[in-house]
N, C-alpha and C positions, 0 to 999 in steps of 0.2 A: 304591489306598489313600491317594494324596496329597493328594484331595479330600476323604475321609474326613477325615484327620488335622487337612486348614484345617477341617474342619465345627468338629470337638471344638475344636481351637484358638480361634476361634471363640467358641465356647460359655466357655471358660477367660479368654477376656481379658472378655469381658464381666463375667464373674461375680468376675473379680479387682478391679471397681472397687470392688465391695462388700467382699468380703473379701479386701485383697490381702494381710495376715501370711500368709492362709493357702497362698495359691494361688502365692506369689514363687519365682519361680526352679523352678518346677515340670513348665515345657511341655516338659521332654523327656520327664519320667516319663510323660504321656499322650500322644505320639508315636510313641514308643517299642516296639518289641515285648518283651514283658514276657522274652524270654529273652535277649534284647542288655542287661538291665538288672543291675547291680551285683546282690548280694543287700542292700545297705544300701539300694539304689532301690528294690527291690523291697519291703520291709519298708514304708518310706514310701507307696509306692502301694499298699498292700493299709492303710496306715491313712487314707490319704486318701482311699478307697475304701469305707468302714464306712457300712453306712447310715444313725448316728447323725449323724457329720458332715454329708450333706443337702447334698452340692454336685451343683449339675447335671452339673458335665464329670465328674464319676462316674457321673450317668447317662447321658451322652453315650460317655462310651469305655467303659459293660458293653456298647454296639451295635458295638464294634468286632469283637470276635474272634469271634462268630455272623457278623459279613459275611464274615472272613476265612476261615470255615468255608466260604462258597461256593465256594473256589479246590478244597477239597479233593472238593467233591463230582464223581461220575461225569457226563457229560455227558448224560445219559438223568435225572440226577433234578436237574440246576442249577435248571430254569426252576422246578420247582414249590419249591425250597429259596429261590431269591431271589424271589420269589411274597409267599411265606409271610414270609421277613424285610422286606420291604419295607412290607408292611399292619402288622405290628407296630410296625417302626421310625416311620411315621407317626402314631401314635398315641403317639408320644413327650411330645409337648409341648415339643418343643425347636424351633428355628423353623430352627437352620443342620443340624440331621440330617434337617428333613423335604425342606429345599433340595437335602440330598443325596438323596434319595430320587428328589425329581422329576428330577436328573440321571441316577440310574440309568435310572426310567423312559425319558428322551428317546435313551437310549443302548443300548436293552433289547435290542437285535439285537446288536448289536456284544460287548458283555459276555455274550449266553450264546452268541457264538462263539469265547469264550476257553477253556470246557472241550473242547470240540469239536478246536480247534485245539492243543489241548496234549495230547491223548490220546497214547498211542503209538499206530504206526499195524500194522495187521496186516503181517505180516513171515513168510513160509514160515520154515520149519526150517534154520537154519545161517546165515540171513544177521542183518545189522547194522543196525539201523535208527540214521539219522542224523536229527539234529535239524534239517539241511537238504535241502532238495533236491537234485539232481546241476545241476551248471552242467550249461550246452552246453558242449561240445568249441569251442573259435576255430578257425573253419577260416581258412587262409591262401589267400591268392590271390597269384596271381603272376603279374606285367604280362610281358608279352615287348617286347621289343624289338629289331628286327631292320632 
């Protein structure tokens, strides 16, 4: 999500040289995930958000919370869900969201082995599945000397 966030950012400072009344002091509200946000933040980015106003980093951060949606998909339907947002999000017109996209692209193994690897894992009846693995045991050795 941090390379997302530089995309949108990104997109925000560019478009602040044209309008920066509107955009000042703004870049947390579109970094942000909209529940860590004030409800007075939130008010402002749902009107900086209106599709009268016609700012791009509004259309840049509605691509945020469909990607964020990938984390919550099952491991069996991620690839076709980042698939499908990926071919949309290109066709943005936005030049730093399609930048992210070719990263996702060049990264495409690795990101849909994040649902994979976050599943829980199957676990018989009674036991505790840990979010790590078991170390090994340190075995000691012991020198003699005689």
């Amino acid at each position: 999500m941090k390379k997302f966030g530089e995309a949108v950012d990104e997109v925000r400072r560019a478009e602040a040289k044209d309008r920066p009344l509107l955009l000042k002091k703004t870049s947390w509200l579109w970094l942000t995930n909209r529940a860590n946000l004030s409800p007075s933040q939130q008010r402002k980015l749902v009107w900086l958000t209106r599709p009268s106003v016609q700012l791009a980093t509004a259309r840049a951060h509605r691509w945020r919370e469909p990607f964020q949606g990938f984390y919550d998909q099952p491991a069996a339907q991620a690839d076709a869900y980042l698939t499908r947002w990926c071919a949309a999000a290109m066709r943005s017109r936005l030049q730093p969201i399609k930048d992210f996209v070719a990263m996702v692209k060049r990264h495409w193994d690795g990101i849909l082995a994040w649902p994979a690897a976050t599943s829980p894992p199957a676990c018989s009846k009674g036991s505790t599945p840990s979010s790590r693995p078991p170390r090994p045991a340190l075995v000691a050795t012991a020198t003699s000397s005689t």
